[in-house]
C-alpha positions as CSV (number, residue, x, y, z in Angstrom):
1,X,-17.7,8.7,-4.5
2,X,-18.5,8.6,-0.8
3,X,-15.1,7.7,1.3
4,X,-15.0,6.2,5.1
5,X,-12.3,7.2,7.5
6,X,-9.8,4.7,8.3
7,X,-7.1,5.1,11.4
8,X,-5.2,2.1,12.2
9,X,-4.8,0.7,16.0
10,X,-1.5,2.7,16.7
11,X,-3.6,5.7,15.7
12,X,-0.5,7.3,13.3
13,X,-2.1,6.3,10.4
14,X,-5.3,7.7,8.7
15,X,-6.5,7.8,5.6
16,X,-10.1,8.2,3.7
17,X,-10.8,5.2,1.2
18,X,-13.5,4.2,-1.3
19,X,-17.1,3.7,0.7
20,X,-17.6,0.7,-1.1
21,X,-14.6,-1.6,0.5
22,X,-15.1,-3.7,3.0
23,X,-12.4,-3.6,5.8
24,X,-11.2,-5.8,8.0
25,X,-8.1,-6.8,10.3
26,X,-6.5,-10.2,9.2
27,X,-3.9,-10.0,11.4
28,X,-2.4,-8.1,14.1
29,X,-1.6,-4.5,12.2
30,X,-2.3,-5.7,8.8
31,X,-5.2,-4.3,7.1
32,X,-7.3,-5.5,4.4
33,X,-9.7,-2.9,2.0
34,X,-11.7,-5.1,-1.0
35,X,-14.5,-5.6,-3.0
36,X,-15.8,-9.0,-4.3
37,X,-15.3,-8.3,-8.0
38,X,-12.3,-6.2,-7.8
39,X,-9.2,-6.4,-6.3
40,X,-7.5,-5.8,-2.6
41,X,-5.5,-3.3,-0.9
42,X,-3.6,-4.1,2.3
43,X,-1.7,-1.9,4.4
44,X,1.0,-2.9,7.5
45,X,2.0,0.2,9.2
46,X,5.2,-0.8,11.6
47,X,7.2,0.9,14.4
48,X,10.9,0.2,14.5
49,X,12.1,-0.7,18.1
50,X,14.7,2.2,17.2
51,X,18.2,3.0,19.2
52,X,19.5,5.9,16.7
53,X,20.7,3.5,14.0
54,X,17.6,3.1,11.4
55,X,17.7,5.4,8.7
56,X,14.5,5.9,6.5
57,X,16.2,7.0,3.7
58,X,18.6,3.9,3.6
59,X,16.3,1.6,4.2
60,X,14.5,2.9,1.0
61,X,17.0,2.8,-1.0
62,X,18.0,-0.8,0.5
63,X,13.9,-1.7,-1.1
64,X,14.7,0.0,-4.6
65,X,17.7,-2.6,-4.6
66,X,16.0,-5.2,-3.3
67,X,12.5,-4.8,-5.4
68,X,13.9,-2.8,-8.1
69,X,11.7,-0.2,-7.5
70,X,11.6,3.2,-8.5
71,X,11.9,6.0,-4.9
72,X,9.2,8.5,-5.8
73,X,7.8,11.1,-3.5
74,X,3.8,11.6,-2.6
75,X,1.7,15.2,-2.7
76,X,2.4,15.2,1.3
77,X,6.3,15.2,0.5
78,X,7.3,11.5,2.3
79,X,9.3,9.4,0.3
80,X,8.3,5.6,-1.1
81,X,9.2,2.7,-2.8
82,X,6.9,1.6,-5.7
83,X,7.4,-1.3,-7.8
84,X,5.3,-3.8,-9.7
85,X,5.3,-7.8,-9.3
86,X,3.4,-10.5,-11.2
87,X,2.9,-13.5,-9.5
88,X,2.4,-16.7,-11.6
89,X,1.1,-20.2,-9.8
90,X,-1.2,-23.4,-10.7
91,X,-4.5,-21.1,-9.7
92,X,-3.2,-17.8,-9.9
93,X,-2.0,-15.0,-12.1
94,X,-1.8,-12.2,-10.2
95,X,-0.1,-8.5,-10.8
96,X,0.7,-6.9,-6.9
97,X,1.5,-3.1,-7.0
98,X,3.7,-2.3,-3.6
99,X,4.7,0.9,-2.2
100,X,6.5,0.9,0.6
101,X,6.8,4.4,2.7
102,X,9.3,5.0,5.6
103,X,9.3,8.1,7.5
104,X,11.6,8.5,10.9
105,X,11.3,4.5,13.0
106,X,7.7,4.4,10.6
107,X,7.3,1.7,8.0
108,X,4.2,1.3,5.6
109,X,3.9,-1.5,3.5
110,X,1.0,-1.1,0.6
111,X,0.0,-3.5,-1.9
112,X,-2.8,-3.6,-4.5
113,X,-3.4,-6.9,-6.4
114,X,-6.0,-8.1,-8.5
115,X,-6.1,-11.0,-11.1
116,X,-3.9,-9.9,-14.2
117,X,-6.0,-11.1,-16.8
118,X,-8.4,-8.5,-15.2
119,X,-5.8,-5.3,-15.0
120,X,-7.7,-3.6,-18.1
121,X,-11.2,-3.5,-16.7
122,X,-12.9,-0.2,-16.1
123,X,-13.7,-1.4,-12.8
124,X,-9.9,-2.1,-11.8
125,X,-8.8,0.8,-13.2
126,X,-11.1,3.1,-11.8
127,X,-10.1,1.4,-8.1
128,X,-6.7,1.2,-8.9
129,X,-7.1,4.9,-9.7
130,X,-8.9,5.3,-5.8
131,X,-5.9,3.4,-4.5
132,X,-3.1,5.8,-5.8
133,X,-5.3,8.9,-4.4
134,X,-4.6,7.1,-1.1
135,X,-0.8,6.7,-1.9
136,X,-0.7,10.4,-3.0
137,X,-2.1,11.8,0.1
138,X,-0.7,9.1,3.2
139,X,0.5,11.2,6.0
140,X,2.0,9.7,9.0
C-alpha cells in the first residue's frame, strides 16, 4: 500500500493515509479522506481559545458519558474516546465509528462511516483496518 502525507492548515496535525483516498476540505478545518465504493473518514482538528480552565482529561471523560464510549489510549500514548453509532433514516443505514482525541487546548474529532449493510466487505474491512493504523499512530 502506497500512503500520501497529510498535514492539516494549522500544521499540528499530520498523518500518512491510504494512496488511494481522495482528499478534500469541505469546510473550514474539516477534512474529508474517501473512495467511491468504500466508505469516508473525516477529521476536525480544533484549538480551544484556552484561559487555564480546559482540561483534556475531563473533557474525555465528559464524551465517554456523553457517547458512551470506551477512553482507550493509542501506540503514541494520547488518550481518546471511541465509540460506535448507527444511524438509521428513509435513505440511509449507516454505522459511524468516532474517536475523539484531546491533548492540552487540542481537540480531534474522527469518524469513519460506511453503509452498514456493507460493514462485512473485504473492501471495508481492509480500509477500516487503514483507518485504525491512522488512529493508532495520530500525534499532535
Amino acid at each position: 500500500m502506497k500512503y500520501k502525507e497529510f498535514k492539516s492548515n494549522q500544521a499540528w496535525l499530520i498523518f500518512n493515509y491510504p494512496s488511494n483516498m481522495i482528499q478534500i476540505e469541505e469546510q473550514e478545518g474539516t477534512y474529508l479522506f474517501y473512495t467511491e465504493e468504500t466508505g469516508s473518514f473525516r477529521v476536525t482538528p480544533l484549538r480551544v481559545e484556552d484561559d487555564g480552565s480546559f482540561n483534556a482529561i475531563k473533557f474525555l471523560h465528559k464524551c465517554c458519558a456523553d457517547y458512551d464510549g470506551q477512553l482507550l489510549e493509542n501506540l503514541k500514548n494520547n488518550k481518546y474516546v471511541f465509540s460506535i453509532f448507527t444511524s438509521i433514516d428513509e435513505d440511509d443505514d449507516l454505522t459511524i465509528y468516532n474517536w475523539i482525541f484531546s491533548n492540552n487546548n487540542k481537540i480531534i474529532y474522527c469518524s469513519y462511516t460506511v453503509d452498514s449493510s456493507s460493514i462485512e466487505n473485504k473492501e471495508i474491512i481492509a480500509e477500516k483496518d487503514e483507518v485504525q493504523k491512522i488512529i493508532e499512530n495520530l500525534d499532535f
